[in-house]
VMD Tcl script that draws the C-alpha trace (Angstrom):
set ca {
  {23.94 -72.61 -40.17}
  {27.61 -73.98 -41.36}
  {28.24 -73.86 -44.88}
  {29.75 -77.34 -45.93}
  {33.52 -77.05 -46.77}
  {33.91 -76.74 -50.57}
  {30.78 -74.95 -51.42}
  {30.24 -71.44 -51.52}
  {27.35 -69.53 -50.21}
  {24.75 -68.17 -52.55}
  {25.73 -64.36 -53.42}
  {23.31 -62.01 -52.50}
  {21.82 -58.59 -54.65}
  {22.34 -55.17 -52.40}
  {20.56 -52.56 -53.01}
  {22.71 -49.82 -53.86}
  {21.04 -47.16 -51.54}
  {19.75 -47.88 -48.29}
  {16.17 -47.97 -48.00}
  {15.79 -44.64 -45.95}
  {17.51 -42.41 -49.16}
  {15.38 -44.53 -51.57}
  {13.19 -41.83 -53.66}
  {9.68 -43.28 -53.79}
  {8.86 -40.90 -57.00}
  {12.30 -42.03 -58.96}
  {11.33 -45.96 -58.45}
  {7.63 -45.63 -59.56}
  {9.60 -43.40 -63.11}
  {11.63 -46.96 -63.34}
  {9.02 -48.96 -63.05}
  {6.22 -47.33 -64.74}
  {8.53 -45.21 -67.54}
  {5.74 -42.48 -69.26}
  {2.71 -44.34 -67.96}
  {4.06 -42.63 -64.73}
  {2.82 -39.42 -66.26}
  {-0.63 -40.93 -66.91}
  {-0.38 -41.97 -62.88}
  {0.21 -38.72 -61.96}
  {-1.87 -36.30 -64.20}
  {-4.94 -38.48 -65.46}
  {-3.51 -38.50 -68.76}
  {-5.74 -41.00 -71.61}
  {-2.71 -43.72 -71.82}
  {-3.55 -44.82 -75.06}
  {-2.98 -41.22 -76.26}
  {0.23 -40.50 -74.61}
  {1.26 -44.34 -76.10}
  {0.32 -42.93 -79.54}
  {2.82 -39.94 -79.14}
  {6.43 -39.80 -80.64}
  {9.28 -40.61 -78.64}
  {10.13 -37.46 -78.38}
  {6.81 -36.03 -77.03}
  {7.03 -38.75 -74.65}
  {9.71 -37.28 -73.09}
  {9.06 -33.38 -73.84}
  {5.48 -34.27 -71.04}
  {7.80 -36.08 -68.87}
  {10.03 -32.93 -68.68}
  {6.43 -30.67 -67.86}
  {5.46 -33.24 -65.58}
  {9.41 -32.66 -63.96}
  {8.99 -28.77 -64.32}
  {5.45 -28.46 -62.87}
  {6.24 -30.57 -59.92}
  {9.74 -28.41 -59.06}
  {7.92 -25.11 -59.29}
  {7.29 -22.65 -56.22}
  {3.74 -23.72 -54.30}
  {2.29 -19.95 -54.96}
  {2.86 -20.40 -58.62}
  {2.16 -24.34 -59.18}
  {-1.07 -25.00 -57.27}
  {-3.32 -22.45 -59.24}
  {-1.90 -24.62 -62.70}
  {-2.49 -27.69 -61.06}
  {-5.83 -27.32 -60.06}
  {-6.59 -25.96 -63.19}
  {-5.25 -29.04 -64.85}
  {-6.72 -31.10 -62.30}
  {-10.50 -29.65 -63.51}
  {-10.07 -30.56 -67.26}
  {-11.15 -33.80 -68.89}
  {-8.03 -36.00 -69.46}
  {-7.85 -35.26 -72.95}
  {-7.82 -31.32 -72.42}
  {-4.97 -32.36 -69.65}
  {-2.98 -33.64 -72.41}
  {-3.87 -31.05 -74.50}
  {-2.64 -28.75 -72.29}
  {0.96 -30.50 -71.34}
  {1.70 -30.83 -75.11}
  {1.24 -26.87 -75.41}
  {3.59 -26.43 -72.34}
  {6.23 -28.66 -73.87}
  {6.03 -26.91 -77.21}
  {6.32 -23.34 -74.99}
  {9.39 -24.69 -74.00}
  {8.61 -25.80 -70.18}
  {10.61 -27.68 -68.51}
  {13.45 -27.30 -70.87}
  {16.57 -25.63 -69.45}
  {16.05 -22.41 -70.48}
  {15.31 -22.79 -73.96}
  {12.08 -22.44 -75.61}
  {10.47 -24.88 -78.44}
  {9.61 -23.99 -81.82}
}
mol new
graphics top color blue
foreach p $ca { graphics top sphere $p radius 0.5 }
foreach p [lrange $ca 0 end-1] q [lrange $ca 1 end] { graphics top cylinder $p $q radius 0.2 }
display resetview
């Protein structure tokens, strides 16, 4: 198709990675923000709604450290996690944030 003389073709949005590098898990954490976590875990989303800011992001950063660890030392947590009632789930992340997982190296108060 010719563009007439004088006008311009429409620009176009590129995505800034092709679609082969995209990460799957990083786009649904755009899209979704926390209630990603509540995807992932089973977590009540009301509850985790309810939570400060900061808490928020402290079971974000469990979520992060749980899925990075080694697959001898993560499954036995997981299923674990996986057999308690969504509330005990949250429960549980909140005492591994305030443990200090998934922080780099430092431990909560």
């Amino acid at each position: 198709m010719r563009v007439p003389a004088g006008r311009r073709r429409a620009r176009t949005v590129t995505p800034s990675a092709p679609r082969s590098r995209r990460d799957p898990e990083a786009e649904l954490w755009s899209t979704f923000g926390y209630e990603t976590v509540c995807l992932l875990w089973g977590l009540p989303l009301e509850a985790v709604e309810r939570l400060s800011q900061a808490e928020r992001q402290a079971i974000a950063r469990v979520s992060l450290y749980l899925d990075g660890l080694p697959t001898a030392e993560k499954d036995p947590l997981v299923r674990a996690i996986a057999d308690e009632a969504p509330s005990k789930r949250l429960a549980r992340f909140r005492r591994l944030a305030r443990e200090g997982r998934g922080t780099k190296g430092t431990v909560a108060r």
